[in-house]
Backbone as a ProteinNet text record, in pm:
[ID]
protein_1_A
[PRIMARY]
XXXXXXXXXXXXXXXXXXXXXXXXXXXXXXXXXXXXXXXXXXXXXXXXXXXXXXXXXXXXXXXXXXXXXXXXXXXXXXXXXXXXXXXXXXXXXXXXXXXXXXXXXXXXXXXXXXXXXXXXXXXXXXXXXXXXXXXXXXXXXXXXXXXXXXXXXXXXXXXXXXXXXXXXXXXXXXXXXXXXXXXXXXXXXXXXXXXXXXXXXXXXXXXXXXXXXXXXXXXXX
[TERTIARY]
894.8	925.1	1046.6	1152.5	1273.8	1268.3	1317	1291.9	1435.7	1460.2	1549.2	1527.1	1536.3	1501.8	1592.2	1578.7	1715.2	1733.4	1545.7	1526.9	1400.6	1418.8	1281.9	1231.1	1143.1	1102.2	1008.4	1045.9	1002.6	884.8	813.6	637.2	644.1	607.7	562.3	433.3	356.3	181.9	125.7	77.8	36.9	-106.8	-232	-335.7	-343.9	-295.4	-263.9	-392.7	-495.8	-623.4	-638.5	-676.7	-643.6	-554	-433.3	-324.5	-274.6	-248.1	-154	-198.6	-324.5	-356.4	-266.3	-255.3	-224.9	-86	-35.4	126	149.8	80.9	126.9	101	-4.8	-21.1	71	115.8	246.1	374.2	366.5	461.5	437.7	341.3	305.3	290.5	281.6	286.3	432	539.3	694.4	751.7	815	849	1009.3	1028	1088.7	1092.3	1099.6	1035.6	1007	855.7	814.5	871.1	920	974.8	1093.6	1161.6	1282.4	1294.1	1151.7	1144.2	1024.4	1023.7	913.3	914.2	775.5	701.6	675.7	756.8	745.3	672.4	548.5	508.6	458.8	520.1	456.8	331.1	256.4	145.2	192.9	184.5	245.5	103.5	71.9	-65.5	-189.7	-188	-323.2	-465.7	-527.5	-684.4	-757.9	-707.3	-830.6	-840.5	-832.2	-898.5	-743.3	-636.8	-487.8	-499.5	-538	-533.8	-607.2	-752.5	-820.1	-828.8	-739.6	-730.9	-581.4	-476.8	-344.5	-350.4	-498.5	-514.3	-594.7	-625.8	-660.7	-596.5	-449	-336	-299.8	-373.2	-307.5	-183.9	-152.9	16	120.6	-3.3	140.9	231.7	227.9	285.3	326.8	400.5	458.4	360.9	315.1	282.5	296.5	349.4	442.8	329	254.2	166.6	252.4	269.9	298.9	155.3	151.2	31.9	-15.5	129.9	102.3	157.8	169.7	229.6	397.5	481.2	585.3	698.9	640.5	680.1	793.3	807.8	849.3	987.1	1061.3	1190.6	1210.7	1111.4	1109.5	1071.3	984.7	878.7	997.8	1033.1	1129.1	1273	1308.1	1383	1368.8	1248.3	1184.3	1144.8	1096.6	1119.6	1256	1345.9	1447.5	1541.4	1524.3	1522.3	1498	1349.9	1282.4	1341.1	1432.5	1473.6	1606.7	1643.2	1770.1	1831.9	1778.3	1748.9	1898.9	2001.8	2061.2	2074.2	1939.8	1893.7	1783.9	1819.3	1645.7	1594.1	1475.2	1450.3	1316.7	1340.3	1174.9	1075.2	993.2	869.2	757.2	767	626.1	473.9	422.4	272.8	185	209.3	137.9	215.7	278.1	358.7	338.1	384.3	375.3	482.4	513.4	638.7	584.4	700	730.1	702	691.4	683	872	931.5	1036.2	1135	1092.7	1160.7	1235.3	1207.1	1319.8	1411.4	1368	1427.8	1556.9	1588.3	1650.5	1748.6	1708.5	1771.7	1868.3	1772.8	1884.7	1956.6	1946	2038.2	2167.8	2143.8	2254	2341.2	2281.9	2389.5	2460.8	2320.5	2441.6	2529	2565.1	2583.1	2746.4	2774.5	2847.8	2865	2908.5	2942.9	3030.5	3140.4	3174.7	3126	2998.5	2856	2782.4	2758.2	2701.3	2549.9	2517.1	2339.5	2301.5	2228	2148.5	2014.9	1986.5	1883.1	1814	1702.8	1647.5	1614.6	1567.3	1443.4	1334.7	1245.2	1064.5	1007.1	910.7	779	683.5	676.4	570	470.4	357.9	221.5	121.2	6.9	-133	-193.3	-308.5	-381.3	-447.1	-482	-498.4	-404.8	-312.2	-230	-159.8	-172.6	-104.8	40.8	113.3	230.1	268.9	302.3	339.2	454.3	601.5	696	813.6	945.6	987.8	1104.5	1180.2	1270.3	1386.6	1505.7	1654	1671.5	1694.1	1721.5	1900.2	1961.4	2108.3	2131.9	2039	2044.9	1961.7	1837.6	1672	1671.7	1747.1	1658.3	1565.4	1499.9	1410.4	1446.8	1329	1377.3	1389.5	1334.4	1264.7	1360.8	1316	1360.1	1497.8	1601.8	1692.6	1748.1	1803	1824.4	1950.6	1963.5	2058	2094.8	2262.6	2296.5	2259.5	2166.6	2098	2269.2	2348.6	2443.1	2550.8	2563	2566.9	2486.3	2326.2	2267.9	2283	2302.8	2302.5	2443.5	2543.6	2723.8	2665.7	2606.8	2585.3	2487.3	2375.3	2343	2183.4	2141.3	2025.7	1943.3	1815.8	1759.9	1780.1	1754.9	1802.5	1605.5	1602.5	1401.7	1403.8	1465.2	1448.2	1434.2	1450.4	1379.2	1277.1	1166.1	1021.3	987.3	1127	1124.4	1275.5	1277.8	1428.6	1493	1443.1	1556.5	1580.5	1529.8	1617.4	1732.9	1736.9	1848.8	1978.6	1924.8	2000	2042.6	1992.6	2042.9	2154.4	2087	2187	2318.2	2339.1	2483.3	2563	2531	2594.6	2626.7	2537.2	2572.5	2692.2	2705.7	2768.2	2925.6	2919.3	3059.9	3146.2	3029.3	3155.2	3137	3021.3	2970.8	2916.5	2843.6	2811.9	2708.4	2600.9	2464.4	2524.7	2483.8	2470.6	2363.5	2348.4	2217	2153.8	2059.5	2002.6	1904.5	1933.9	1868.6	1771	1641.2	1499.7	1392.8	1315.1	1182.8	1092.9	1129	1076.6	980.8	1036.5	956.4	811.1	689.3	586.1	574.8	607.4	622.4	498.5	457.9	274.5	279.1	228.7	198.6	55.2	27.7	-143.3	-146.2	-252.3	-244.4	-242.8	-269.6	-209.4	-55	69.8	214.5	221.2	319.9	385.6	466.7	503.2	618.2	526.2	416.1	316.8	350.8	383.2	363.3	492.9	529.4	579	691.6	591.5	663.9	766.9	700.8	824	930.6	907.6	960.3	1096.8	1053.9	1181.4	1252	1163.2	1214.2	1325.5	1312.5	1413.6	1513.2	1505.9	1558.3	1671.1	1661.4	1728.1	1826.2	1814.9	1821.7	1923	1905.4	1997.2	2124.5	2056.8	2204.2	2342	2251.6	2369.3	2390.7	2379.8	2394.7	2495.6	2461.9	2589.8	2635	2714	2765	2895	2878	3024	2976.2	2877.6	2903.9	2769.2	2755.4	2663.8	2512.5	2406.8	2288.7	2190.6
-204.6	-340.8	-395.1	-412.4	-478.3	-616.7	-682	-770.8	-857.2	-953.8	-1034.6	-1142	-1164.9	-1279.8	-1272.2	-1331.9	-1391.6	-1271.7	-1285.8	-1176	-1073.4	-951.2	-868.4	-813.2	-856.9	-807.6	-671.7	-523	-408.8	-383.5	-364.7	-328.8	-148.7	-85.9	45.6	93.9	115.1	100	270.3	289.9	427.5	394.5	429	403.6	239.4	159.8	60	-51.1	-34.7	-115.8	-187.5	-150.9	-290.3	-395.1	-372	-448.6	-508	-438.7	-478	-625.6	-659.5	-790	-909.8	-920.7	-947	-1008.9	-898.9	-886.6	-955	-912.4	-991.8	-1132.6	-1205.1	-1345.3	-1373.2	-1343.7	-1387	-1421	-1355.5	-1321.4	-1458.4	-1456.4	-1556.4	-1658.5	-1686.7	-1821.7	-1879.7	-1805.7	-1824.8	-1991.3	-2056.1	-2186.3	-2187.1	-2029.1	-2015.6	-2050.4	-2080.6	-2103.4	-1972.2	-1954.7	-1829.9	-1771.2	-1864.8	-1833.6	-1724	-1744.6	-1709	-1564	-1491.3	-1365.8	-1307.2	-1163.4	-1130.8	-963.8	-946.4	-863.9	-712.6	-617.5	-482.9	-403.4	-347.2	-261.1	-116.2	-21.4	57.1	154.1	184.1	231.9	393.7	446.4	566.4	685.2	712.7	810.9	776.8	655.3	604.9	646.5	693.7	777.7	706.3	567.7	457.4	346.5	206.2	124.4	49.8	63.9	-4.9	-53.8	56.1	1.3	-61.8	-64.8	-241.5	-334.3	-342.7	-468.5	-504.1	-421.3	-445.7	-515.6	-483.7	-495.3	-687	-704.3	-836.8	-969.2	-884.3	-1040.3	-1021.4	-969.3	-931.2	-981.7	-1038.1	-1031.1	-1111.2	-1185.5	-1190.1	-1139.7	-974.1	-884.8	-776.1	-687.5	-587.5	-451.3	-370.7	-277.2	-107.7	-21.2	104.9	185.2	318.8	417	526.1	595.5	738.9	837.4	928.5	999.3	1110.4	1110.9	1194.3	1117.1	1148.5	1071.2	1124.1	1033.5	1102.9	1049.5	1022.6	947.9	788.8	764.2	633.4	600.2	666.4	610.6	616	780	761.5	666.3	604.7	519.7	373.7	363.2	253	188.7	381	388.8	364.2	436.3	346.1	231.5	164.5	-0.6	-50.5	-13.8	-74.5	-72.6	50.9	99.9	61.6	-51.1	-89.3	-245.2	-293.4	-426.2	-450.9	-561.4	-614	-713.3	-790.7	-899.2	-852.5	-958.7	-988.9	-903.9	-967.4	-955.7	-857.4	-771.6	-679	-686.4	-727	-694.3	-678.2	-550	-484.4	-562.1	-520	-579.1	-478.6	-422.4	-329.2	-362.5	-270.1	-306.8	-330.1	-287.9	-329.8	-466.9	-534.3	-649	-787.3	-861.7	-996.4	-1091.3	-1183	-1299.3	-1440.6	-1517.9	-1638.4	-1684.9	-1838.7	-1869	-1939.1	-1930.9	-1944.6	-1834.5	-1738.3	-1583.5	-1582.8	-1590.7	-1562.3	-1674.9	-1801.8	-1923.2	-1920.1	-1861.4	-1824.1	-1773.5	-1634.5	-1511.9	-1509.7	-1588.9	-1602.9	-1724.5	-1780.8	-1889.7	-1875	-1801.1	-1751.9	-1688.3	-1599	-1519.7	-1553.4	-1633.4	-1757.1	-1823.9	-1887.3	-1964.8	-1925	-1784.2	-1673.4	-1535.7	-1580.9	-1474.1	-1389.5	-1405.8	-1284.1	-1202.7	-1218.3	-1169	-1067.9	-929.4	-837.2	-788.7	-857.4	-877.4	-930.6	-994.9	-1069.5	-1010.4	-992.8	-991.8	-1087.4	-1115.3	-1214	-1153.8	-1239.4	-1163.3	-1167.5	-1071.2	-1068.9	-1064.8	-1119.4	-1083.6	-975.7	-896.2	-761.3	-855.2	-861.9	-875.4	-724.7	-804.3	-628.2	-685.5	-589.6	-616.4	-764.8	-829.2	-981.3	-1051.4	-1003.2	-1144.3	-1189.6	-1139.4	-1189.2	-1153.1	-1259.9	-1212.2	-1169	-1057.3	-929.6	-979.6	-980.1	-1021.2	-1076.4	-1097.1	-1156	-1030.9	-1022.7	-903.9	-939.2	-910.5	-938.3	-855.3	-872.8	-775.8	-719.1	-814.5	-749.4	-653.7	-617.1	-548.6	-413.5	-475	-379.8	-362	-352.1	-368.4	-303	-310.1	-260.8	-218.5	-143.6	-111.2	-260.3	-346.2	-442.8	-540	-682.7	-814.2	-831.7	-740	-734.4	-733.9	-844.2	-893.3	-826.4	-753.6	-660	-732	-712.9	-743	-599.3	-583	-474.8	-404.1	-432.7	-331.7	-277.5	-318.7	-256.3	-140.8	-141.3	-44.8	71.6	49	132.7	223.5	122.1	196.6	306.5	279.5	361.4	479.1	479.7	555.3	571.3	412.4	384.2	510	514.6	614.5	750.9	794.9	934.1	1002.6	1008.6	1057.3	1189.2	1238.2	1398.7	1284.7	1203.6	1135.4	1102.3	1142.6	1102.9	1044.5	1010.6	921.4	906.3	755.8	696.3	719.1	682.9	619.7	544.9	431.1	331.3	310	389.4	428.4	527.2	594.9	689.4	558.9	493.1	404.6	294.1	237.8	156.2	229	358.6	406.4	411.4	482.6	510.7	344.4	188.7	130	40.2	66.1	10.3	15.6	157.2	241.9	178.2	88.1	17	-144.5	-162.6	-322.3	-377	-497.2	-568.3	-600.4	-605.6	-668.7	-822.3	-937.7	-1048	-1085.5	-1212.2	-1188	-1339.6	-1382.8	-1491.9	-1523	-1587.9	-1585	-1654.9	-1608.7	-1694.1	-1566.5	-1626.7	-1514.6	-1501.1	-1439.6	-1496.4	-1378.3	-1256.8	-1150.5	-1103.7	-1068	-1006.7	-893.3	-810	-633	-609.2	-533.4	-523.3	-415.6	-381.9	-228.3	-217.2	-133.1	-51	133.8	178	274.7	385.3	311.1	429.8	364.9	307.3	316	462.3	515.5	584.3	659	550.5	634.9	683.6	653.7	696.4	837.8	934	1079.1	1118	1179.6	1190.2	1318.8	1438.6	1553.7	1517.4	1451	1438.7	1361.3	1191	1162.9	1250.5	1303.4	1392.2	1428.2	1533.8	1639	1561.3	1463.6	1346.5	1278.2	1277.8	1219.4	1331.9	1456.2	1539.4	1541.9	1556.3	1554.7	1478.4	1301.6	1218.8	1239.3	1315.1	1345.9	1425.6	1508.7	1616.2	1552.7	1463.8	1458.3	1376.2	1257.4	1143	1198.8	1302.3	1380.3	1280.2	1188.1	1111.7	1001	972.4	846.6	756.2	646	580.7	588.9	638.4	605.7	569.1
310.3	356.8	281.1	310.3	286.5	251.7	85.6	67.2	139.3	99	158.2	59.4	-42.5	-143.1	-238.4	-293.4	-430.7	-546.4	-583.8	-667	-684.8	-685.5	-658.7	-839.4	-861.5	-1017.1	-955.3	-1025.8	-997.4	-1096.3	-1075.2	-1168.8	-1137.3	-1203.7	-1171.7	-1293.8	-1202.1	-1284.8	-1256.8	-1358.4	-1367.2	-1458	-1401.7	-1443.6	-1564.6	-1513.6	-1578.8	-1566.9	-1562.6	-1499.9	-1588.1	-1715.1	-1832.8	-1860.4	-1806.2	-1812.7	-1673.7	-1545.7	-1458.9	-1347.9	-1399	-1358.3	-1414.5	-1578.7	-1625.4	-1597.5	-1615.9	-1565.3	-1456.8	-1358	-1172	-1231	-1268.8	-1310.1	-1369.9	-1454.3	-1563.4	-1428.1	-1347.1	-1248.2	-1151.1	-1100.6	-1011	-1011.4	-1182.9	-1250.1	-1306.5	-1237	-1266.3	-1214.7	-1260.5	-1227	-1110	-1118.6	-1012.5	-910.5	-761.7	-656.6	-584.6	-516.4	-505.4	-389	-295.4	-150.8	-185.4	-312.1	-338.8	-449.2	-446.7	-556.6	-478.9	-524.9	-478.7	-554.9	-567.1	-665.3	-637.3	-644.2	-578.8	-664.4	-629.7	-734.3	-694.1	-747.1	-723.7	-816.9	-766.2	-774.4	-814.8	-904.5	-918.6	-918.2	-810.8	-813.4	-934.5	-975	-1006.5	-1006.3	-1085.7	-1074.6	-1140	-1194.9	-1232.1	-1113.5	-1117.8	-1070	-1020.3	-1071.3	-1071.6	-884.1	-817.7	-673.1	-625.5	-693	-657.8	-707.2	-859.5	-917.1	-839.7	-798.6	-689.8	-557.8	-499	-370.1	-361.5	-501.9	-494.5	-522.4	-483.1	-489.2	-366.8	-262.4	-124.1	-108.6	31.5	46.2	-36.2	-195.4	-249.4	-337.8	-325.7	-385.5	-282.4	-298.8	-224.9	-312.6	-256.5	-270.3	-228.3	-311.3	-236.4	-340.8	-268	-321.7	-333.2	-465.6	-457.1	-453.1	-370.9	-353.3	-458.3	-530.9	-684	-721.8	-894.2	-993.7	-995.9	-996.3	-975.7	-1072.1	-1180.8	-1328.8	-1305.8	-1430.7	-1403.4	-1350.9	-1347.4	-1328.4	-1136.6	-1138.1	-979.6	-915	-948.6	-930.6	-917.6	-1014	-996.6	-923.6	-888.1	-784.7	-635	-627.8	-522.2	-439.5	-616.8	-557.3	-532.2	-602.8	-624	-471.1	-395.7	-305.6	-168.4	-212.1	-92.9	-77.3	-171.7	-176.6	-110.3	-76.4	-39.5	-123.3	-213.7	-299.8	-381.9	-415.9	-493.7	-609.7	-709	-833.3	-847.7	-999.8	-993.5	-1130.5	-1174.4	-1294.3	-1315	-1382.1	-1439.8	-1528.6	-1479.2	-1604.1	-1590.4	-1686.5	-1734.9	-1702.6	-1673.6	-1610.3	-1725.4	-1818.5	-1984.3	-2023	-1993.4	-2005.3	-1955.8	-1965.7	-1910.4	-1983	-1865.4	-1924.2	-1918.6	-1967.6	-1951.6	-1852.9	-1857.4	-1678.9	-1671	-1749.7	-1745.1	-1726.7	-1722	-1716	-1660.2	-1487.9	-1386.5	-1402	-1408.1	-1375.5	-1485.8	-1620.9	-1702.8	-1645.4	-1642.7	-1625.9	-1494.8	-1386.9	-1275.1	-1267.8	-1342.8	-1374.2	-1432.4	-1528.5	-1599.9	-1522.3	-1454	-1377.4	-1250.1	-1170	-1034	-1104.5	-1197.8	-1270.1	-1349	-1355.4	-1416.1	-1324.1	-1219.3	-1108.8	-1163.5	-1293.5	-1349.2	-1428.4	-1429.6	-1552	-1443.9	-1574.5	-1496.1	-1517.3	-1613.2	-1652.6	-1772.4	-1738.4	-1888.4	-1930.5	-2064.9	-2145.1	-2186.4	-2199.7	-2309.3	-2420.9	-2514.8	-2634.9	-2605.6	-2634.2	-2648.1	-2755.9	-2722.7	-2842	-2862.4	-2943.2	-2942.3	-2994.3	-2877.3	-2945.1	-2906.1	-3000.4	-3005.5	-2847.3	-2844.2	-2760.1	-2733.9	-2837.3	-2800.5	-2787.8	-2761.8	-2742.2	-2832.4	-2964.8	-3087	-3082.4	-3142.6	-3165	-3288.8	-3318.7	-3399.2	-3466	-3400.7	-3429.1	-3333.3	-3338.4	-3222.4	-3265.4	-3110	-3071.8	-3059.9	-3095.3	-3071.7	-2962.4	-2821.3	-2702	-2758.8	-2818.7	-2814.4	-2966.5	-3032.4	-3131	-3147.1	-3074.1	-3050.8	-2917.5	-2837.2	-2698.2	-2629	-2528.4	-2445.3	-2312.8	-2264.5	-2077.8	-1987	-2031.4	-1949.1	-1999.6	-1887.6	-1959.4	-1914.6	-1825.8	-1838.6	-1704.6	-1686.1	-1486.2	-1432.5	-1324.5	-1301.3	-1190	-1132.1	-986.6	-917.5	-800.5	-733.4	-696.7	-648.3	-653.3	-740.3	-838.7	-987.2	-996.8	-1026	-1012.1	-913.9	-807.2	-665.2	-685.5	-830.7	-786.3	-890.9	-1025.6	-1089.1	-1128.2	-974.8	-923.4	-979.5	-951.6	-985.9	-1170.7	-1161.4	-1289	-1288.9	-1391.5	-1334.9	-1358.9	-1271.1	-1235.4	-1327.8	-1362.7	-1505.8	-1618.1	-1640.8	-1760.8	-1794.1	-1821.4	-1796.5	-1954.5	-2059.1	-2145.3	-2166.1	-2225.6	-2258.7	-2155.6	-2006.1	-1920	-1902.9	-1967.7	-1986.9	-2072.4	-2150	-2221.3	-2183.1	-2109.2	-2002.6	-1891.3	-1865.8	-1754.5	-1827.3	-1926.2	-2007.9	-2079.8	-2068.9	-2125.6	-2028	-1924.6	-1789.3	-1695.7	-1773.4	-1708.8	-1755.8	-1883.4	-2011.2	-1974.6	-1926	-1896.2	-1816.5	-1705.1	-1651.9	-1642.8	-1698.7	-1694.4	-1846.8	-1821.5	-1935.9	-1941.1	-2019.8	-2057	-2181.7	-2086.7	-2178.5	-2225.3	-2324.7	-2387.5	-2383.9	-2408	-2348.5	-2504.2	-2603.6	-2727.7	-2693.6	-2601.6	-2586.2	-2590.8	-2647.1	-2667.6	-2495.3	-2399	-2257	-2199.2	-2302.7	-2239.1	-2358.4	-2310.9	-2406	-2387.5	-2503.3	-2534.9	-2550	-2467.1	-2588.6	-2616.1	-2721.9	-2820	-2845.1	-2776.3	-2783	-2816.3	-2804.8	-2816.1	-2737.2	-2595	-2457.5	-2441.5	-2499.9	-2476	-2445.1	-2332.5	-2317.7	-2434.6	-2513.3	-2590.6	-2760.6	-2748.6	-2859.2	-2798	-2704.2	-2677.3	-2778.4	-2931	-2974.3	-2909.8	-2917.1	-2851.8	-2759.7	-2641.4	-2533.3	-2550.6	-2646.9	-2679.7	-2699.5	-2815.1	-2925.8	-2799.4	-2632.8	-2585.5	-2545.7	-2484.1	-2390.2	-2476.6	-2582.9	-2714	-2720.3	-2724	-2729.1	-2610.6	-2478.8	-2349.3	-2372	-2426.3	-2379.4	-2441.4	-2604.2	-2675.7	-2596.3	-2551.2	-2471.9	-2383.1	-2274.2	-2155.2	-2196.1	-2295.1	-2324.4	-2440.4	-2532.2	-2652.8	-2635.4	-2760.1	-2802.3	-2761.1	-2711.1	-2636.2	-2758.4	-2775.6	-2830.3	-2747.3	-2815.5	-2745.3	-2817.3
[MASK]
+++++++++++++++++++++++++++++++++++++++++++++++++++++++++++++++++++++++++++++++++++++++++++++++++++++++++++++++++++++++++++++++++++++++++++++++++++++++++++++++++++++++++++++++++++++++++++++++++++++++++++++++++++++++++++++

């Protein structure tokens, strides 16, 4: 389904049943106006509950099933894919924002038509909710939090899906090359750190860690 809205925020949930309720609320509770964003998520071959806690915000979310798991970046290409929208920005299915998030982020950038994406800062909290510490996006940054013009992405040839870690970092060198990430000094996004994160898998970590060296050799990553 083809969005047509201002701005599409991309979710991609992989057995995420503890968390991805969470997240859509954070989303739905945006001070944005809702007519004007809309929520693409995909479901990445899920074998817990992610598709009936998904199926109980009925139509006010977009919903795309992969029938296997087909890791994250694919997953995000996809959504990104299924949109027409202006603006794109991720938010993690272990995650949740501001209700000021979008209203920020796309402000800044209608606002600065010679601007090619903004960041905010986040907060890493634990599993309750606590906040841990607060995040500098332009020093520390993250995959997330970070509002893209959708054809920017599309020139530089959306994720690269062989990353099944640090593509967002693979995406942020290759996007660097010809554009700009600005930065938005507000704490708007929540990082959460538990003990099923993705990037707790050390091994692969390193493997992709390695990967990105060669692929970008000379270049900062």
């Amino acid at each position: 389904m083809p969005s047509s809205t201002l701005v599409s925020v991309i979710v991609a949930a992989h057995d995420e049943e503890r968390y991805v309720g969470r997240c859509i609320r954070s989303l739905l509770a945006q001070r944005f106006p809702r007519d004007k964003f809309d929520i693409i998520v995909v479901d990445d071959g899920s074998t817990d509950r992610t598709d009936a806690i998904l199926a109980t915000f009925g139509d006010s979310i977009i919903v795309l099933r992969n029938e296997a798991n087909l890791g994250l970046p694919a997953s995000l290409n996809r959504a990104i894919s299924a949109t027409r929208s202006k603006f794109i920005v991720r938010v993690d299915a272990d995650d949740y924002v501001n209700s000021s998030f979008l209203d920020v982020l796309y402000l800044f950038l209608a606002e600065n038509p010679q601007m090619d994406a903004v960041s905010c800062d986040y907060l890493l909290v634990d599993d309750r909710e606590e906040v841990l510490q607060r995040g500098d996006a332009s020093k520390d940054p993250i995959a997330c939090g970070i509002m893209f013009r959708t054809e920017q992405l599309i020139d530089i040839g959306l994720y690269d899906d062989s990353f099944l870690r640090h593509e967002d970092r693979d995406l942020r060198v290759r996007f660097l090359d010809r554009y700009s990430i600005h930065h938005v000094p507000l704490p708007l996004y929540r990082y959460r750190r538990h003990d099923d994160n993705i990037t707790n898998d050390e091994e692969l970590m390193a493997h992709h860690e390695l990967r990105l060296r060669e692929k970008h050799r000379g270049r900062r990553t």
